[in-house]
C-alpha positions in Angstrom: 3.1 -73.8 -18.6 0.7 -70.7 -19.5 1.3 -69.0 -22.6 0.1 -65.8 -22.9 0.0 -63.9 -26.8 -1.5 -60.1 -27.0 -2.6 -59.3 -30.3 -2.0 -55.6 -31.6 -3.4 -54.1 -34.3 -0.8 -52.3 -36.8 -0.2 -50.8 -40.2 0.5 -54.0 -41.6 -0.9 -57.9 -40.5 -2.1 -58.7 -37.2 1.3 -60.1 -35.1 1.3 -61.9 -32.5 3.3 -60.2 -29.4 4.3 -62.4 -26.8 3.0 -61.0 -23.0 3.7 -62.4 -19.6 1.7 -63.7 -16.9 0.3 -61.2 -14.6 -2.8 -59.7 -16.2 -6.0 -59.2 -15.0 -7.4 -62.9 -16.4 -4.5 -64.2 -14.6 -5.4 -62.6 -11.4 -9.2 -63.6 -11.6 -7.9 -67.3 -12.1 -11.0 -67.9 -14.2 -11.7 -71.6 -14.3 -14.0 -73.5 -17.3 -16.0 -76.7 -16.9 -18.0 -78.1 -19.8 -21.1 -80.4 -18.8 -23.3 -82.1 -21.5 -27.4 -82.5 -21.4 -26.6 -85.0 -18.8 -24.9 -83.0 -16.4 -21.7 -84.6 -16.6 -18.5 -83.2 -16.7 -16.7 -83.8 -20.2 -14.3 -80.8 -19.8 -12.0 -79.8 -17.2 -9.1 -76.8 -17.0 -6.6 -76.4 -14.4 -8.2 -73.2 -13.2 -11.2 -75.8 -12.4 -8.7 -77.9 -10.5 -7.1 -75.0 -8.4 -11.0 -73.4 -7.6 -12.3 -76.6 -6.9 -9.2 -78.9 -5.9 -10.7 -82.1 -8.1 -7.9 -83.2 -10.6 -9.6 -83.5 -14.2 -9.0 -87.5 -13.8 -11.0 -86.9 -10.6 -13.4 -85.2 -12.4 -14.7 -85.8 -16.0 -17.4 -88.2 -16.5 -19.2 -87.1 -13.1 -22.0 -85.4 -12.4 -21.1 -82.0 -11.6 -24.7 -81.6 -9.1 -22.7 -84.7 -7.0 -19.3 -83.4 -7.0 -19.9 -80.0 -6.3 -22.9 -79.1 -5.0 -24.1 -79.8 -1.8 -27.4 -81.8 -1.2 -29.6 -79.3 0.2 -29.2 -77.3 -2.9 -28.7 -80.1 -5.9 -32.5 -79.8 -6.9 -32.2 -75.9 -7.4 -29.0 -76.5 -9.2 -30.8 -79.1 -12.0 -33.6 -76.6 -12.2 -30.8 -73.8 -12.8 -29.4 -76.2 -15.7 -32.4 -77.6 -17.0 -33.5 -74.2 -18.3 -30.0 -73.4 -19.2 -30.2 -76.2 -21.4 -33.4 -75.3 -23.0 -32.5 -72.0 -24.2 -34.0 -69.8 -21.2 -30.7 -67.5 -21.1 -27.3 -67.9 -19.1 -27.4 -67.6 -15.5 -24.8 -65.6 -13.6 -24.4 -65.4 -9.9 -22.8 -66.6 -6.1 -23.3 -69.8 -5.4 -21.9 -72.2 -2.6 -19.5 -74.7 -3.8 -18.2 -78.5 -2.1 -14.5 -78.2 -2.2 -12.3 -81.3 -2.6 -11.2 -80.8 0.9 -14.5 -80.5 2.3 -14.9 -76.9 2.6 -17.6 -74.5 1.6 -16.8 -71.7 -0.8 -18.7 -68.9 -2.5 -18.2 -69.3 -6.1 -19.1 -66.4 -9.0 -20.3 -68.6 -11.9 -21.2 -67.6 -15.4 -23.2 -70.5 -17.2 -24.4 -70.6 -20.6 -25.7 -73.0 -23.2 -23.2 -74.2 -26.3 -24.1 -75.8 -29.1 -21.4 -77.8 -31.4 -22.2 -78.0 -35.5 -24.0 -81.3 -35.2 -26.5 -79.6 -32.9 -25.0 -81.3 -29.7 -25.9 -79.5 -26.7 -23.4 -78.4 -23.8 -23.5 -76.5 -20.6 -20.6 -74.0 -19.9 -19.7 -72.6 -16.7 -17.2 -69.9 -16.1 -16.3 -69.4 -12.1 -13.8 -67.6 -10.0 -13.7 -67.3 -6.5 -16.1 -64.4 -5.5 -13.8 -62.9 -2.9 -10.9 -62.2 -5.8 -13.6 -61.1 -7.8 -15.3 -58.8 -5.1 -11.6 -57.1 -4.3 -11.1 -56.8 -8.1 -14.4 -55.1 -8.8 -14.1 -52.8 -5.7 -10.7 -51.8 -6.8 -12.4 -50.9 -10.1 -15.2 -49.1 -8.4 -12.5 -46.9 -6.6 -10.0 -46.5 -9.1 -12.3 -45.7 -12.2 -13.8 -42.1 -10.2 -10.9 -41.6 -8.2 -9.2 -41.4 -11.5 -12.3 -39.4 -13.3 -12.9 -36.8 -10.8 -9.9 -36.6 -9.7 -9.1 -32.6 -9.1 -5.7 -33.6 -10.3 -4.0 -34.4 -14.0 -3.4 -38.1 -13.9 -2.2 -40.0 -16.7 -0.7 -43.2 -17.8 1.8 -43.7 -20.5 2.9 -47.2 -21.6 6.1 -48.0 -22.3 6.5 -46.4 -25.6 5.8 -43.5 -23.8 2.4 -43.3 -25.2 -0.7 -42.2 -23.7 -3.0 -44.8 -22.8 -4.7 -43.2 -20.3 -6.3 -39.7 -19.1 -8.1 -37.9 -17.2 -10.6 -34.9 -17.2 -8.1 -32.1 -15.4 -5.3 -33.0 -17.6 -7.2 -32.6 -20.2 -8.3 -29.2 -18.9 -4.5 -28.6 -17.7 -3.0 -29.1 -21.3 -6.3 -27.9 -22.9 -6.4 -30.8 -25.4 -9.1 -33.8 -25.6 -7.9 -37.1 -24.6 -8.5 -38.0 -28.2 -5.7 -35.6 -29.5 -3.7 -37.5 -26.5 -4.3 -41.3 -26.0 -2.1 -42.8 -28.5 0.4 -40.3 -28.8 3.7 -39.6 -27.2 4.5 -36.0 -25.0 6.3 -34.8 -28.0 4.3 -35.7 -30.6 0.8 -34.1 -28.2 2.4 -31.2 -26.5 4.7 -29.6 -29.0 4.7 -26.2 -26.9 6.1 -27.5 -24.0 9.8 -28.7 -23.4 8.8 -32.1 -24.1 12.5 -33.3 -24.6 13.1 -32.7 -20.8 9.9 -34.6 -19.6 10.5 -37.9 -21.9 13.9 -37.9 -20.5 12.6 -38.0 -17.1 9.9 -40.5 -17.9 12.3 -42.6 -19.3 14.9 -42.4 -16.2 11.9 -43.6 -14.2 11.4 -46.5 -16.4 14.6 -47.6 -16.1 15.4 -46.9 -12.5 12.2 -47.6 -10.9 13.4 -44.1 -8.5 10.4 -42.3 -8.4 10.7 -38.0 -9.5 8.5 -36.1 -7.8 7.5 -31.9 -7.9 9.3 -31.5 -11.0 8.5 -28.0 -11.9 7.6 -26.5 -15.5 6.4 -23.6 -17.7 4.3 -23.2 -20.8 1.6 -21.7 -22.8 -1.7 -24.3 -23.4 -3.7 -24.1 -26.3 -6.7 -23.4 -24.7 -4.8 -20.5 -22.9 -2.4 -19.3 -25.3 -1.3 -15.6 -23.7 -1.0 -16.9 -20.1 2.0 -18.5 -18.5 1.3 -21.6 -16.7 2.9 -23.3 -14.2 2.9 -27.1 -13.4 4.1 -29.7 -10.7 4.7 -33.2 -12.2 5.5 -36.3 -10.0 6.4 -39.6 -12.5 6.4 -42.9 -10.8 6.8 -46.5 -12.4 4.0 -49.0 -12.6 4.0 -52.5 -12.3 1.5 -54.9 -12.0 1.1 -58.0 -9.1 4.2 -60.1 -10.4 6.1 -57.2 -10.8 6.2 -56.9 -14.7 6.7 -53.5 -15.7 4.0 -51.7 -17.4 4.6 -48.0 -17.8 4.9 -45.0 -16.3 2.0 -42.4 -14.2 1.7 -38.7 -14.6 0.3 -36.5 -12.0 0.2 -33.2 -12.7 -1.0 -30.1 -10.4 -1.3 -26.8 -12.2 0.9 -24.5 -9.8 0.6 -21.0 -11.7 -1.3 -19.0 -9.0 1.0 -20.4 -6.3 4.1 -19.9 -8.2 2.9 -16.4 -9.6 2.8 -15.5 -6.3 6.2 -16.6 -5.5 7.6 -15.5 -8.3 6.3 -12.1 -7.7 7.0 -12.3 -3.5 10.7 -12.8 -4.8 10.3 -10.1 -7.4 9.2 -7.7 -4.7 11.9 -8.6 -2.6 14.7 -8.3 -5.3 13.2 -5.2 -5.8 13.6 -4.1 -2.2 17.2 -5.1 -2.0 17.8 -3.0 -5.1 16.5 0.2 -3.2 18.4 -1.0 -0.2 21.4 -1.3 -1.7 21.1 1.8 -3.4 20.5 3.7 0.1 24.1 2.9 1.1 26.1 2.9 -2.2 24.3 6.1 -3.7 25.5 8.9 -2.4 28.6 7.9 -0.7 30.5 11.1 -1.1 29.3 14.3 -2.0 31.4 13.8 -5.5 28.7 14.8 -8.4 30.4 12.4 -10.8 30.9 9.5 -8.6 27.3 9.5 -7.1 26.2 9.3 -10.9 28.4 6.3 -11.7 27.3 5.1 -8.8 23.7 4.9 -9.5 24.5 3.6 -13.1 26.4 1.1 -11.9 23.7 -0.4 -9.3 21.3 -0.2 -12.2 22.6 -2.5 -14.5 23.3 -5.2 -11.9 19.7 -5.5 -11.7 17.3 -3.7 -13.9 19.4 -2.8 -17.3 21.7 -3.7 -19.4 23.3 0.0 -20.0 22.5 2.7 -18.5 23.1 6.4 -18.8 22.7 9.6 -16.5 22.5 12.7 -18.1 22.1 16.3 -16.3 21.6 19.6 -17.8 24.2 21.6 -17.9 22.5 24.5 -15.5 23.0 22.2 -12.6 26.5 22.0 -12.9 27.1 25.3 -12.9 25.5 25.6 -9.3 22.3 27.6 -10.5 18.4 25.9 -10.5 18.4 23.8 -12.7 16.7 24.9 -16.5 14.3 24.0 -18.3 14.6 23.8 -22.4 14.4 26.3 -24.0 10.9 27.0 -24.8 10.7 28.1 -28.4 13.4 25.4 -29.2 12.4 22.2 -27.0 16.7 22.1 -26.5 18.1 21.8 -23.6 22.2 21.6 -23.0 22.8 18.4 -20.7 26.4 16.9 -19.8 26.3 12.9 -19.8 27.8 12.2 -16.0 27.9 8.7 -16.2 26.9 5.6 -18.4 27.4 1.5 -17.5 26.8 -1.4 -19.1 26.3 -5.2 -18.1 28.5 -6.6 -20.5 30.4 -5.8 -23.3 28.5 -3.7 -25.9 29.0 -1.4 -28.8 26.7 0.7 -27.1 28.6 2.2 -24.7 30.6 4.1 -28.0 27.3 5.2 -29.6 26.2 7.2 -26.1 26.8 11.0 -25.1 30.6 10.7 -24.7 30.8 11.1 -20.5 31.8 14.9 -19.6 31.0 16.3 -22.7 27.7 19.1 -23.1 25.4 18.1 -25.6 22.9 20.2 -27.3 19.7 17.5 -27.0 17.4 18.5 -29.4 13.0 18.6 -28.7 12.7 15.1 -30.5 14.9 13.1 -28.4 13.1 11.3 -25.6 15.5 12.5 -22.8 14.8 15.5 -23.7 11.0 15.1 -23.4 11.8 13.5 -19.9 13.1 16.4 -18.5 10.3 18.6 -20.3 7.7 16.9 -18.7 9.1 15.9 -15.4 7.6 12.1 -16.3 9.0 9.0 -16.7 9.1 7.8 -20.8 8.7 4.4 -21.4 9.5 2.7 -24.7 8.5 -1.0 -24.3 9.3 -2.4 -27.7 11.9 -0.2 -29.5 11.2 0.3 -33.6 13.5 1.9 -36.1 11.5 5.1 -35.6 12.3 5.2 -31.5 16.2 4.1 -31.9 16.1 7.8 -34.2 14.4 9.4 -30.7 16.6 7.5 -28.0 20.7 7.9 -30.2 22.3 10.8 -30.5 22.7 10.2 -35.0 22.2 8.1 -37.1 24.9 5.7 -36.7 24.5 5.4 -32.7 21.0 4.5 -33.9 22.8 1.6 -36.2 25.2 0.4 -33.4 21.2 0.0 -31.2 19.8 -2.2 -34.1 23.0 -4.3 -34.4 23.5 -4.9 -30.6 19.7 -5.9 -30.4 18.3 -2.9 -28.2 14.6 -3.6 -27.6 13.5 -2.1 -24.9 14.0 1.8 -23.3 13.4 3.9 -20.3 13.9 7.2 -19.1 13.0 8.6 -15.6 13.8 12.2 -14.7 16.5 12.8 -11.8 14.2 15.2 -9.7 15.0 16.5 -6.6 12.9 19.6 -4.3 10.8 19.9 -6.8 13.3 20.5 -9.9 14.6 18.3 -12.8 18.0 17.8 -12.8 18.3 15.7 -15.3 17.6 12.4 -16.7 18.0 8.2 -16.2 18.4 6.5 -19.4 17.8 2.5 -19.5 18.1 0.0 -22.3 17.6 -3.9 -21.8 19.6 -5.8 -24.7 20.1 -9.3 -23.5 17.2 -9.6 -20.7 14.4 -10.9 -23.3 11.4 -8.9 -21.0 10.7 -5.5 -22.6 10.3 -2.6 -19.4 7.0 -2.4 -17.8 4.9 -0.2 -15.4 6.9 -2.1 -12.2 9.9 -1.7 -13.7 9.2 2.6 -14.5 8.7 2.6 -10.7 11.4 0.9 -9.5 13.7 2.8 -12.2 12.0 6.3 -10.5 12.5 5.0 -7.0 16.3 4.8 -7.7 16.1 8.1 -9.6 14.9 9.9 -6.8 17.3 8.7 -4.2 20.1 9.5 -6.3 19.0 12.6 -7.7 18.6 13.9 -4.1 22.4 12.9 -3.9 23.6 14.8 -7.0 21.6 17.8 -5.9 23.6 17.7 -2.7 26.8 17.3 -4.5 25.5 20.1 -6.8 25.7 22.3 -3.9 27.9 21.3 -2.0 30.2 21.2 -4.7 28.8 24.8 -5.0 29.6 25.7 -1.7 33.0 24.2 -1.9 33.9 26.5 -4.7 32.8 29.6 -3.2 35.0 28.5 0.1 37.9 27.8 -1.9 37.5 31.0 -4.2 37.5 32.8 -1.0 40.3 31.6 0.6 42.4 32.1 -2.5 41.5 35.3 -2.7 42.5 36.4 0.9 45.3 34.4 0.8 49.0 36.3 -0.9 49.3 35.5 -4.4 53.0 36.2 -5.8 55.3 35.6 -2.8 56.3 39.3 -1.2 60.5 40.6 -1.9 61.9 40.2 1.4 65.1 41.7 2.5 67.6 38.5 3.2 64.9 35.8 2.5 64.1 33.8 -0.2 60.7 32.7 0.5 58.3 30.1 -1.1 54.8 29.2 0.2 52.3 26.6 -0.8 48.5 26.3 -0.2 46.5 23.0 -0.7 43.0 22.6 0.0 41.6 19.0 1.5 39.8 16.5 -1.1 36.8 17.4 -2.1 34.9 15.8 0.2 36.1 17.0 3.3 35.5 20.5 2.3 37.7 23.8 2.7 39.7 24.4 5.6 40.6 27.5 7.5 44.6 27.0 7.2 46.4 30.5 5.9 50.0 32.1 5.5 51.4 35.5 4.9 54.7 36.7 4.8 54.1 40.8 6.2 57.4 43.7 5.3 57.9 45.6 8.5 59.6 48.9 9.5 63.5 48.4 9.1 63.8 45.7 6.9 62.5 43.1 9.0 59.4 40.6 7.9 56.5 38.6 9.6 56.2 35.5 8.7 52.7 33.8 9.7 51.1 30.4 9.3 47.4 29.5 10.8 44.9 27.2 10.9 41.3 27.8 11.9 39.3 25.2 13.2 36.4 23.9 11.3 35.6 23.5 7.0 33.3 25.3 4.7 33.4 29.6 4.3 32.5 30.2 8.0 36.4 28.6 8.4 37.8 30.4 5.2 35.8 34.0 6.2 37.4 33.7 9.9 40.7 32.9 8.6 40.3 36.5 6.2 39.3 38.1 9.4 42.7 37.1 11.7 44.9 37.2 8.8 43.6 40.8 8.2 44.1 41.4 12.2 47.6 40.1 11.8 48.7 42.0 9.0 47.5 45.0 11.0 49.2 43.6 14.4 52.3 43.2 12.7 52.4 46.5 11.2 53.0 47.5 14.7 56.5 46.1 15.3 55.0 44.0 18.1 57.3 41.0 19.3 55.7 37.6 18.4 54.4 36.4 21.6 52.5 40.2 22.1 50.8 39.1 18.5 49.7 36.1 19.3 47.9 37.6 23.0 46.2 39.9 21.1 45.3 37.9 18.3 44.1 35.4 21.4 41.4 37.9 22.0 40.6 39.0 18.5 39.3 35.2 18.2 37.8 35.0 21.6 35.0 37.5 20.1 34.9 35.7 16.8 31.7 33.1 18.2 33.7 30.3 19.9 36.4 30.3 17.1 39.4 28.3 17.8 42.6 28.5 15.7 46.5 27.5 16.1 49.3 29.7 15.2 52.8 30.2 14.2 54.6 33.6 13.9 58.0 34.6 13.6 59.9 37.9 13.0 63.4 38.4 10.8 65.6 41.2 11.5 68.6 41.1 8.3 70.7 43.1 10.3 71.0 41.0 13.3 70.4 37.5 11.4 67.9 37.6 14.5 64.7 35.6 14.5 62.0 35.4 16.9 59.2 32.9 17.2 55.9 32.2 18.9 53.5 29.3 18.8 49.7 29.3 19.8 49.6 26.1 19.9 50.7 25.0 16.7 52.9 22.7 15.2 56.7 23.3 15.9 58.4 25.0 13.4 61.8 23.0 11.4 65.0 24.6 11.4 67.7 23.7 8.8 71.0 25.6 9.4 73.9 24.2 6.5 75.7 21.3 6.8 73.5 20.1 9.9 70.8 17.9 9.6 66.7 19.5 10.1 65.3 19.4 13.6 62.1 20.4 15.1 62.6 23.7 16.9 62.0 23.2 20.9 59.7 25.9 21.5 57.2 26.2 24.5 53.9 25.5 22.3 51.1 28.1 24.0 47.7 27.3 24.0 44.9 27.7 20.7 44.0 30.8 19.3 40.1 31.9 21.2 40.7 30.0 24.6 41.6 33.6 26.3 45.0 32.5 27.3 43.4 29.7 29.9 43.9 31.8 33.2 46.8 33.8 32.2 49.2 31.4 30.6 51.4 33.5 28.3 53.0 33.2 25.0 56.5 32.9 25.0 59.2 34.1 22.5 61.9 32.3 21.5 65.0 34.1 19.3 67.7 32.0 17.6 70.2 33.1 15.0 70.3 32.3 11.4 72.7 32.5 8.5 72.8 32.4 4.8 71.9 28.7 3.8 69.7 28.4 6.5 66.0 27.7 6.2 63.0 27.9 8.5 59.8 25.5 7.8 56.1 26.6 9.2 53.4 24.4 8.4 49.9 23.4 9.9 48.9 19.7 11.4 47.1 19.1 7.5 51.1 18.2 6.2 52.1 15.6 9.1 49.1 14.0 10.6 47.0 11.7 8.9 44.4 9.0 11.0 46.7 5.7 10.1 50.0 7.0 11.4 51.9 8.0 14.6 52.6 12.2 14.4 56.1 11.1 15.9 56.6 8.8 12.2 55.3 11.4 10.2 57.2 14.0 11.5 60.7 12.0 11.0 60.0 11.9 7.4 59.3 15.5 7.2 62.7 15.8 8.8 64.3 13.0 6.5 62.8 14.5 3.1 63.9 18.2 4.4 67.5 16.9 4.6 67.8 16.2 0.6 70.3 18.2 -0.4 70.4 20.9 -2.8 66.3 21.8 -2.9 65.5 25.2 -3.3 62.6 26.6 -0.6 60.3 26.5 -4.1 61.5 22.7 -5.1 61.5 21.6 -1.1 57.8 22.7 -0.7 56.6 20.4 -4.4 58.6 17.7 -2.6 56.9 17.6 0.8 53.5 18.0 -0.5 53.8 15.6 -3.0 55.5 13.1 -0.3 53.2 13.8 2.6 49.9 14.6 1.1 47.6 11.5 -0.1 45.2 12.1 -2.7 42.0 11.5 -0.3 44.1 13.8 2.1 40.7 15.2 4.9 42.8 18.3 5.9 43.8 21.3 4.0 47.6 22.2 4.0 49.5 25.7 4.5 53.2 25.4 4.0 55.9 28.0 4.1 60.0 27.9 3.5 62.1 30.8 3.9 65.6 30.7 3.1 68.3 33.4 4.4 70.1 35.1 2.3 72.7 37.1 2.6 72.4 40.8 3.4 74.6 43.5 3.5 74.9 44.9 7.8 73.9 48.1 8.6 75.2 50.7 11.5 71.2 50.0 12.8 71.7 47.5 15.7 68.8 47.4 17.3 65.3 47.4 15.1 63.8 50.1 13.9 59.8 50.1 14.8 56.7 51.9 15.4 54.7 52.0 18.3 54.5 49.6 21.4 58.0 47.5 21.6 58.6 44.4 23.4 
């Protein structure tokens, strides 16, 4: 049995700690033999025995020159000893042994003279066999350098987890001498980097034997304080030949270019996604106030966490947009929008959203817009929260919810400042930098090209809609035996103004015109076209022509109006014979309600569009039918029954099912079919009229009085 003791020195006495087989002694197998003056053997170990193959009973008390050497070389072998024994130095070197079984081997011997304390001479020899010892000292050779210069960290921790070996690069790599390291454990060395997670893994290793490799970290050196590094570490156990666990390896490759690199590749493309994504969610619809929460809104899912859009007030009155006021620095902006990432105070302390604010010179918006250039506030103090909040107490609410970092970019678009982009980062720990301002300006100028669009547009839209309203009737005309109630209702925003237009025209004799039209097409070209035929029907009518004669000469009016198309309803009421007569241009038919039967669509022959020149000759046709009190006639354009979703022949049963509600005066029956029929989003504009008869006193007058051409 081989006992095997390692001896550690400590705080207190030396101990003895009990070791297994397996180290390097044990793998050299170094065998001892003792000779005295005479060359005999007088001490044998079982190394000896297992080199050599002689049992110590075989082999003490011979001569060692006789037993192992062979007899061409015994004379060199007593001059060897001789002078070993006479003090001329040890002798080291290969030499040939006689194995029991016959055999030759090469033998690495180490041979020196003892001496006991009665002045006894001895001869000691120390041997292994020279091939274990060449494979030993060549794995040294390679190890040792490989190890040394060695372009990456390698290290060796026992099983403490403390360093017992290290080379050069990780001592570049954690910028510390293997002096501050050898000895130590990761957490007691490298205090500045998460040490808790590596010990953790070293340990797992230890106890698995499952290697961990590429294990990715980040940190700040010593000998590199205000540079981020990055580091690949592989653990593996160690074990030595009998399998005897010894600790645990560390190699270590210092990543930080490669994953710079990375991390900025994946930057860039977040970054490019960002703008991508703002190409098709800015500027959806030309709505001013939903293109600015829609840029708010992409900002903070990436860049901020609250963001604000602010645009002076100029803008939004459809004019270029103004400067401040130069003797002031002021300027009057409206806050459009703001967003946050999470729940924050801050959203309370900004501009309160559609409300104009007098900014004063000082603020930093303020200066944005000024200067046209993008202000960036990388570390927010006590003095910038006064220059970014709007008082003193939004400036708290900043400081409490741990604002430290601010931007502003100007919203300019052809050349003009619009506004301003207002950024705050709270719970992202990275203050704004130079990358950021130009990402934050890329974003800026995509959607201020969008607001300035929805500026005018909206401009546009406002002119168009104060147009129409102007050339449309405003309090609905006395008409002898009708009650009459008309409705107009523009299309969302979005799809702009339409052309759609009513009247309700006294004529000679008591009778009345009654009109409804729809001009193809959005925007004021549709509204000024729809002035110009309801000016040429007014003037039409005034003639006492029969419907169908209108609607011909109308057709030609619009032929010379530049490709003009329009549909067309008209219809004339004579009291005195409860007469009325109707013509369509192809236009929706009108409703007739006569009491105490239900509504129905009148069956009309529907003529062709206003501006087509009558297609080769086809004619308008007129239609008469009678009507009595109670009675009501509906005229309406395509904008109140068609929508994209739904069948015209659905639609129109509803306007036939909501018309038969009882009791609904013509002003109560036209709130009811425009708020059941119209959605919100609605793309068309809406002209709606009801007329209800009312009794009227007869007159000796049968036929109708009129001036000029007659039917």
């Amino acid at each position: 049995m081989v006992v095997s003791e390692t001896f550690r020195a400590g705080p207190g006495p030396v101990k003895a700690v009990p070791s297994e087989p397996g180290g390097l002694l044990d793998v050299l197998s170094v065998a001892a033999v003792v000779l005295d003056t005479e060359g005999r053997i007088t001490l044998w170990s079982p190394q000896a025995q297992e080199l050599f193959g002689w049992s110590a009973e075989e082999a003490l008390g011979r001569r060692a020159a006789g037993l192992l050497v062979a007899e061409e070389y015994v004379d060199l072998v007593l001059q060897l000893f001789a002078k070993v024994m006479a003090g001329g130095g040890a002798w080291a070197g290969v030499f040939p042994v006689r194995h029991k079984d016959g055999s030759t081997r090469l033998v690495e011997f180490r041979n020196m003279r003892l001496q006991d304390e009665h002045g006894g001479v001895y001869a000691l020899g120390i041997a292994c066999d020279e091939a274990v010892l060449r494979d030993v000292e060549r794995d040294l050779a390679l190890s040792v350098p490989l190890v040394a210069q060695s372009p990456l960290g390698l290290a060796v921790l026992d099983r403490d987890l403390r360093y017992v070996l290290v080379n050069p690069t990780l001592e570049r790599i954690n910028g510390l001498p293997a002096g501050e390291l050898l000895g130590r454990t990761p957490g007691e060395a490298l205090p500045f980097l998460d040490t808790e997670v590596i010990e953790a893994a070293m340990r797992r290793v230890l106890d698995t034997g499952v290697p961990l490799l590429d294990q990715y970290g980040t940190g700040h050196t010593p000998a590199d304080p205000d540079r981020e590094h990055a580091w690949s570490g592989s653990y593996y156990r160690l074990e030595d030949p009998r399998g005897r666990v010894i600790g645990v390896a560390l190699v270590v490759v210092d990543v930080t270019d490669s994953y710079r690199a990375a991390r900025e590749a994946a930057e860039a493309r977040r970054r490019l996604d960002l703008i991508a994504r703002a190409s098709v969610t800015i500027g959806t619809t030309l709505d001013l106030e939903r293109t600015a929460r829609e840029l708010a809104h992409l900002i903070v899912a990436d860049l901020a966490d609250f963001a604000s859009v602010d645009v002076l007030d100029s803008v939004l009155e459809g004019s270029a947009a103004t400067a401040p006021d130069p003797r002031t620095g002021q300027a009057l902006f409206m806050a459009l929008a703001v967003a946050a990432a999470h729940e924050t105070a801050i959203v309370r302390a900004a501009d309160p959203v559609g409300e104009r604010t007098t900014y004063p010179a000082e603020r930093l918006v303020t200066r944005c817009v000024q200067t046209g250039r993008p202000v960036l506030v990388a570390h927010v103090t006590g003095a910038d929260r006064a220059r970014i909040a709007r008082d003193e107490a939004a400036a708290e609410i900043l400081a409490r919810e741990g604002a430290h970092s601010y931007l502003a970019v100007p919203l300019t678009a052809r050349g003009q400042v619009l506004g301003a982009l207002g950024l705050l980062r709270i719970r992202n720990p990275l203050p704004f930098d130079q990358d950021d301002v130009t990402l934050a300006g890329e974003l800026a100028t995509r959607a201020a090209i969008a607001i300035d669009n929805a500026r005018w547009y909206q401009h546009a839209t406002d002119t168009a809609l104060t147009l129409q309203r102007h050339l449309l009737p405003h309090p609905p005309p006395r008409s002898a035996g009708l009650e009459i109630a008309y409705r107009y209702q523009p299309a969302a925003a979005a799809s702009g103004i339409g052309g759609d237009w009513f009247d309700a025209i006294p004529q000679h004799g008591e009778r009345t015109a009654l009109v409804v039209g729809d001009v193809m097409g959005h925007g004021v070209h549709a509204a000024a076209t729809m002035g110009q035929l309801r000016m040429a029907t007014r003037t039409l009518a005034d003639l006492g022509l029969d419907p169908a004669r209108v609607l011909r000469h109308l057709d030609h009016i619009t032929a010379e109006l530049d490709g003009t198309i329009a549909t067309c309803v008209y219809a004339t009421w004579d009291p005195h014979r409860s007469r009325c007569r109707v013509a369509l241009a192809g236009h929706p038919p009108p409703v007739v309600i006569r009491s105490g039967r239900a509504p129905e669509l009148l069956a009309l022959h529907a003529g062709v569009p206003l501006g087509t020149g009558g297609l080769g000759g086809t004619h308008f046709e007129n239609a008469s039918l009678d009507l009595f009190p109670g009675d009501r006639l509906v005229l309406y354009t395509d904008g109140l029954v068609e929508t994209r979703d739904d069948a015209l022949d659905d639609r129109l049963g509803l306007l036939l099912g909501l018309l038969a509600e009882p009791g609904l005066s013509p002003e109560a029956a036209c709130d009811r079919l425009l708020t059941a029929l119209r959605h919100p989003d609605a793309a068309d504009d809406v002209a709606l009229v009801i007329a209800r008869v009312r009794p009227h006193p007869p007159t000796a007058e049968a036929g109708p009085g009129r001036r000029g051409g007659g039917e």
